[in-house]
C-alpha positions in Angstrom: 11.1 58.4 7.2 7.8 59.5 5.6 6.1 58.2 1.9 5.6 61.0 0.3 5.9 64.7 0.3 2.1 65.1 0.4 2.2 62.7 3.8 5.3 64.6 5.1 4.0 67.9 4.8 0.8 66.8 6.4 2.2 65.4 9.2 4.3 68.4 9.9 1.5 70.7 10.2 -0.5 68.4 12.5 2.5 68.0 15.0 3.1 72.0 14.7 -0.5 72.1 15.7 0.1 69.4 18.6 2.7 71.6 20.1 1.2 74.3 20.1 -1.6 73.5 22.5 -0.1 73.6 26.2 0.8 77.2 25.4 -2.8 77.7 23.9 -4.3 76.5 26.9 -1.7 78.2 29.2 -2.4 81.3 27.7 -6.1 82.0 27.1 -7.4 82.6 30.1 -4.8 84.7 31.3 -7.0 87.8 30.0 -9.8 86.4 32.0 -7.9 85.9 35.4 -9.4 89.3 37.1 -12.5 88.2 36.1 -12.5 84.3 37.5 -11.4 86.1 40.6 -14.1 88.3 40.7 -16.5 85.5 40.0 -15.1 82.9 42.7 -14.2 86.1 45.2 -10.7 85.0 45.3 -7.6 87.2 44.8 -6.1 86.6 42.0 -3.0 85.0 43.6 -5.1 81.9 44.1 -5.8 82.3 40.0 -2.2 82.2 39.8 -1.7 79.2 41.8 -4.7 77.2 39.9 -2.1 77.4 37.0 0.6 76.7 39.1 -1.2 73.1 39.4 -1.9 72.8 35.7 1.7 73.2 35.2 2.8 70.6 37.5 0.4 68.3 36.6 1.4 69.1 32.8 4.8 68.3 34.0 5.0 65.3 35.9 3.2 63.4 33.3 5.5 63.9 30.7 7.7 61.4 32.4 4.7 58.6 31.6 4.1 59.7 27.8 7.6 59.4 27.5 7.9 55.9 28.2 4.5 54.3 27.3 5.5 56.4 23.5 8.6 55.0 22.9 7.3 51.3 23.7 4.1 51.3 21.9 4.0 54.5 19.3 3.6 58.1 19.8 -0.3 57.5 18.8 -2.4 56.0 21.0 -1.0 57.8 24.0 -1.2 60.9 22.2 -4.8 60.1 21.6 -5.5 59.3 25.4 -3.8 62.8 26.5 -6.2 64.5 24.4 -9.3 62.9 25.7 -8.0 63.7 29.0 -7.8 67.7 28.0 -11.2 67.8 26.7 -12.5 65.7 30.2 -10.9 68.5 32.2 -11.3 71.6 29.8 -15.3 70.9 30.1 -15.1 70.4 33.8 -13.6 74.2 33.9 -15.9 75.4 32.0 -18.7 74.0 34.5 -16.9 74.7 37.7 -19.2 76.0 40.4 -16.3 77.0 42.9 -12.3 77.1 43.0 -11.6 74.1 44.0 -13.4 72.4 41.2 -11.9 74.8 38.7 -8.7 73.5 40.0 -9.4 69.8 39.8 -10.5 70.4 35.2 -6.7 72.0 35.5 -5.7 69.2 37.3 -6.6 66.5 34.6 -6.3 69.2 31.5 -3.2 69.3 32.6 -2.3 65.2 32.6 -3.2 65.2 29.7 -1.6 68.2 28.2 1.9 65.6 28.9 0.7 64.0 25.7 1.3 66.8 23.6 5.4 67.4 24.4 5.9 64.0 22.5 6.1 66.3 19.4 9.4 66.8 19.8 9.5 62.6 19.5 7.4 62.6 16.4 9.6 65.7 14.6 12.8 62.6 15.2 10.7 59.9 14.0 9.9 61.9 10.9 13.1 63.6 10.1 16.4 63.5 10.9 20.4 65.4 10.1 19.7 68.5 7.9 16.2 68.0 7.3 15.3 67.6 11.2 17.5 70.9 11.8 15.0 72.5 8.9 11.8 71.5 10.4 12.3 72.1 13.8 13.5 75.8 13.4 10.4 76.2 11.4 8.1 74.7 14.2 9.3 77.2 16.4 8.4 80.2 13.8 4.8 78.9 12.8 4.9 78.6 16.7 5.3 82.1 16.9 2.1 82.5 15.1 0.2 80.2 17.2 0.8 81.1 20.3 0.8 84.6 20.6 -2.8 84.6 19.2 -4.1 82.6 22.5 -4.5 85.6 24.8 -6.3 87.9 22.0 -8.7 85.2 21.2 -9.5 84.4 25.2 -9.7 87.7 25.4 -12.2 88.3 22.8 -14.2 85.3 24.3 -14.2 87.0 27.9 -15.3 90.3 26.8 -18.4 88.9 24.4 -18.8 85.4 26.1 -17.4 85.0 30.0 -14.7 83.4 30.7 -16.1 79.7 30.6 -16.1 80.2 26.4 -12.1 80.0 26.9 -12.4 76.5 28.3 -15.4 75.5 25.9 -12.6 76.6 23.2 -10.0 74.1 24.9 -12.7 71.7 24.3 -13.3 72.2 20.8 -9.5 72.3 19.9 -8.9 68.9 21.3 -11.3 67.4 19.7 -10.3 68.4 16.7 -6.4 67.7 17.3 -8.1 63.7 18.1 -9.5 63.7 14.7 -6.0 65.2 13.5 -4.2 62.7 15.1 -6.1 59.9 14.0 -5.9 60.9 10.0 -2.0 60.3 10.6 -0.1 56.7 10.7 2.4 55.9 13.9 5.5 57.8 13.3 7.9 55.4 15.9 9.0 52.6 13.7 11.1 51.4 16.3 9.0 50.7 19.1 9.6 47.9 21.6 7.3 46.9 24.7 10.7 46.0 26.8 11.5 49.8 26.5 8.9 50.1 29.4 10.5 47.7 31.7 11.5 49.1 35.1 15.4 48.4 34.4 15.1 49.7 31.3 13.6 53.2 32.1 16.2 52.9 34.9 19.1 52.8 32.9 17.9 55.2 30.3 16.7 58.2 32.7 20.0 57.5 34.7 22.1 58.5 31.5 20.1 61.3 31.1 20.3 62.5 34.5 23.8 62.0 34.9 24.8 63.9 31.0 25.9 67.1 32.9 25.4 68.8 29.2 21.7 67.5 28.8 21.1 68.6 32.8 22.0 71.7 32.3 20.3 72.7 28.9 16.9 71.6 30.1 17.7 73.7 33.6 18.0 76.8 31.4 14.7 75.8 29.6 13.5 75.7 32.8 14.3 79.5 34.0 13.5 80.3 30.7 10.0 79.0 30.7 10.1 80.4 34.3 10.9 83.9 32.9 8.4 84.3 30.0 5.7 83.1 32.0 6.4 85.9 35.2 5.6 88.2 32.2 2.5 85.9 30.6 0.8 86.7 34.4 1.6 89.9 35.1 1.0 91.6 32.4 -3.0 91.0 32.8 -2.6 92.7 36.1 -0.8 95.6 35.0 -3.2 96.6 32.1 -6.4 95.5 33.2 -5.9 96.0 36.7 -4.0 99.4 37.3 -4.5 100.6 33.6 -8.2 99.4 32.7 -7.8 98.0 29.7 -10.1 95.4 28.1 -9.6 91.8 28.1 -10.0 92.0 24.2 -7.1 95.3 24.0 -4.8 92.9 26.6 -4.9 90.5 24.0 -4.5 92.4 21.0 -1.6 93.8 22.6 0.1 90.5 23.5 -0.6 89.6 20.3 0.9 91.8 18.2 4.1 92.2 20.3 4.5 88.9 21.2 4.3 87.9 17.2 6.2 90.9 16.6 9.3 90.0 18.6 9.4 86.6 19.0 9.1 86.1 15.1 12.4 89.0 14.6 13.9 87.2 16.9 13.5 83.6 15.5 14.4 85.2 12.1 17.8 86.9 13.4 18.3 83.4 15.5 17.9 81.6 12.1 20.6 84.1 10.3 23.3 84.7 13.1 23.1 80.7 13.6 25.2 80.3 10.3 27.7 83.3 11.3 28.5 82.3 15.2 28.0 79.0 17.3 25.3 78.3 19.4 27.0 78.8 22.7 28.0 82.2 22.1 24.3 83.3 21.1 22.9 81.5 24.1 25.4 83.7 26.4 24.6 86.7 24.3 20.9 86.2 25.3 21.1 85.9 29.0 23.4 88.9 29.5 21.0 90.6 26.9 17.8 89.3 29.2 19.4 89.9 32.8 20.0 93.9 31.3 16.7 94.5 30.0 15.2 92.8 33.1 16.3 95.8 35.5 14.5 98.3 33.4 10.8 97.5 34.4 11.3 98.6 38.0 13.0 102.0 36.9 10.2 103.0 34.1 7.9 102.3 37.4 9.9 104.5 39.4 10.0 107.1 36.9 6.9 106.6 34.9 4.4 104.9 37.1 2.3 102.1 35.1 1.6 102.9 30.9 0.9 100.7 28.5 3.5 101.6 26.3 6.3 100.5 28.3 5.0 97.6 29.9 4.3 96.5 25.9 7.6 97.5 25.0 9.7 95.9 27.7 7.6 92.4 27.1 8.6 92.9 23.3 12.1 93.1 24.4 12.4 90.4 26.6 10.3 88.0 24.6 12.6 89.1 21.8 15.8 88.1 23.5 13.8 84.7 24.0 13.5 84.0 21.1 17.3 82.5 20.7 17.0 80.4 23.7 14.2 77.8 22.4 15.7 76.3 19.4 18.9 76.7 20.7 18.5 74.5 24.1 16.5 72.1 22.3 19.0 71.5 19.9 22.0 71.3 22.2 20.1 69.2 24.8 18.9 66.8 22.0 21.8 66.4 20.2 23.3 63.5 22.1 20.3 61.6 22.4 18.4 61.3 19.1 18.1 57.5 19.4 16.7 58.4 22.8 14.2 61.0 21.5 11.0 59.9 23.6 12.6 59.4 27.4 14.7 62.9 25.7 11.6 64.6 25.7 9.9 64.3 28.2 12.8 64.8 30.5 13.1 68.2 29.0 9.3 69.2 28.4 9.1 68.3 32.1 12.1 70.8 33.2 10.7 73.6 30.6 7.5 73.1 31.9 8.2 73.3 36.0 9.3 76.5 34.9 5.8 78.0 34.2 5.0 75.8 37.4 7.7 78.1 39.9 6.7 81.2 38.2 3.2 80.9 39.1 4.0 80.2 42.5 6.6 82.9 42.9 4.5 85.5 41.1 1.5 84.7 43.4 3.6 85.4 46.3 4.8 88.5 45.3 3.3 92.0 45.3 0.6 92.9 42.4 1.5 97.0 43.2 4.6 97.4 41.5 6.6 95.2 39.3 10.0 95.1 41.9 9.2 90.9 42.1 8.8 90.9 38.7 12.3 92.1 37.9 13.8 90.3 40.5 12.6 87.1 39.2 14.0 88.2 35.6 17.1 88.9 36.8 17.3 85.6 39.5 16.5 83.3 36.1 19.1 84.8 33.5 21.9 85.2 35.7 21.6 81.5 36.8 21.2 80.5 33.8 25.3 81.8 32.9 25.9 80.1 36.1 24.1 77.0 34.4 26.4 77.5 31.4 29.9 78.3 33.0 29.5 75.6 35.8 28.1 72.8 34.2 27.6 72.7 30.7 30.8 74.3 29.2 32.9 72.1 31.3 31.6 69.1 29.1 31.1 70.6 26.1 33.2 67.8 24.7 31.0 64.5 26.3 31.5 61.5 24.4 28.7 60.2 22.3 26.5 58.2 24.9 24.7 54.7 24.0 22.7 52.4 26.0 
């Protein structure tokens, strides 16, 4: 546990900080997409698919920083991931064709890994009632974060180009390095042998056989997968069809994203005291697969407007809004002594979500928003599958050790 209040405190905001830069860098070119198309003449499903990359390189190497963190501190490889971001956030932002472009992703995403072992460090800092507290107010000062990506890329592309959104990656990660490096290691327990083969073995073998811990961080997974459909499309939507601004796109995602998400957090927070966590988590999907059908029939009816397309991305990030802190805490909950190999398990599930929906939203048609819906529907509705099938079942796992 932590010194003193003054150190605590501190150390919460940095790691609040930490997590909140895959989403930053996820999100800030996303105004910019039409126009890195137009300046590489690609479509902008190959735009798409440059971020499907980021996302599975992002992914797979949280299975590494999961590890190397739990044997030798969450510091040093923190510190490595972030060198890594800057390396390929300035190779971006100097990319003379597509391919190049997609090789900065690449490595910005590697080292974007780094970052998911906040979740590790939030453990190491806190724990019981106190861990409950912060992590539920990570996720708000998240909300404030976040949503502010896409207004500031797209400020950047309209009075800049969309190489300043990279250059701003850049900047941020070097000052999360001099963040990092004000703070002492938070893993008190760490242990070299932790990395040995048989070791990793035996631990990701637990968590791959925990049906419970499976199939939280699968609904994480078409959660991400759903969020981020909308995170792409919307771009072409309001730029594209309705010719909007970059700067407006992001002002809009900004204040409806904040708007929403933070209601929802806030109403999370209240009816978590009045009901239990599986019935809100139901409540959400079934809320999320109804709200999904309506895109494709405001379409029908009202062709593309801003005002629904906001509004219907208000909703659904709204009903998102009880899944985060909810999976988390029911995936983590068995495995707190476990919180590094935890992590990165279910950073890499949550995060091969964004990785499938850039890949299926490339794929499908940028005219009307029928794949859009589809894929909305496809991820909630499996998601009660998820529940019913294999979580519920083993509601009641025993306690497991290694």
């Amino acid at each position: 546990m932590l010194s003193s209040k003054a150190s605590s405190f501190s150390i919460f905001v940095i790691i609040c900080i930490i997590a909140s830069v895959p989403s930053i860098s996820s999100d800030i070119f996303v105004p910019s997409i039409p126009a890195i198309s137009q300046h590489f003449a690609v479509s902008m499903d190959k735009i798409q698919l440059t971020i499907s990359t980021l996302m599975c390189s992002f992914a797979i190497s949280q299975l590494i920083y999961g590890p190397v963190s739990a044997a030798y501190g969450r510091k040093y490889p923190l510190l490595f991931g972030l060198v890594l971001v800057c390396a390929g956030t300035v190779i971006c932002s100097y990319a003379q064709s597509i391919q190049m472009l997609t090789f900065g992703q690449i490595l910005e995403g590697f080292g974007l890994g780094s970052c998911s072992l906040y979740r590790a460090m939030l453990r190491d800092c806190y724990d019981g009632k106190e861990l409950r507290i912060k992590s539920g107010t990570a996720n708000l000062i998240m909300t404030l974060f976040i949503p502010a990506a896409p207004m500031i890329g797209g400020l950047l592309q309209d009075f800049i180009g969309w190489q300043a959104n990279f250059v701003f990656l850049a900047i941020l990660s070097l000052v999360c390095i001099l963040l990092v490096m004000s703070i002492p290691e938070t893993n008190l327990h760490r242990n070299p042998d932790q990395l040995s083969p048989p070791y990793v073995i035996k631990v990701y073998h637990l968590l791959l056989t925990h049906n419970a811990f499976v199939g939280y961080s699968l609904c994480s997974m078409l959660a991400m997968a759903g969020y981020f459909a909308w995170v792409l499309t919307i771009p072409l939507y309001i730029i594209n069809y309705l010719h909007f601004s970059p700067a407006d796109l992001g002002l809009g995602m900004l204040l409806v994203s904040a708007f929403s998400i933070f209601v929802g957090g806030s109403l999370n927070h209240y009816l978590a005291h009045r009901y239990s966590t599986e019935s809100i988590l139901v409540a959400a999907w079934i809320y999320l697969a109804v709200i999904s059908c309506f895109p494709i029939m405001l379409y029908l009816w009202l062709d593309f407007q801003a005002i629904w397309l906001y509004a219907m991305m208000g909703l659904y990030f709204f009903g998102t809004a009880f899944l985060w802190p909810n999976l988390f805490t029911k995936a983590f909950a068995p495995f707190q002594h476990l919180s590094g190999q935890a992590g990165s398990l279910y950073g890499n599930a949550q995060t091969m979500g964004g990785f499938f929906a850039a890949l299926l939203m490339g794929a499908t048609s940028e005219s009307n928003p029928f794949g859009l819906c589809v894929i909305l529907i496809v991820v909630n509705l499996l998601s009660l599958l998820l529940y019913f099938l294999i979580i519920a079942p083993h509601q009641r796992h025993i306690q497991p050790h290694i």
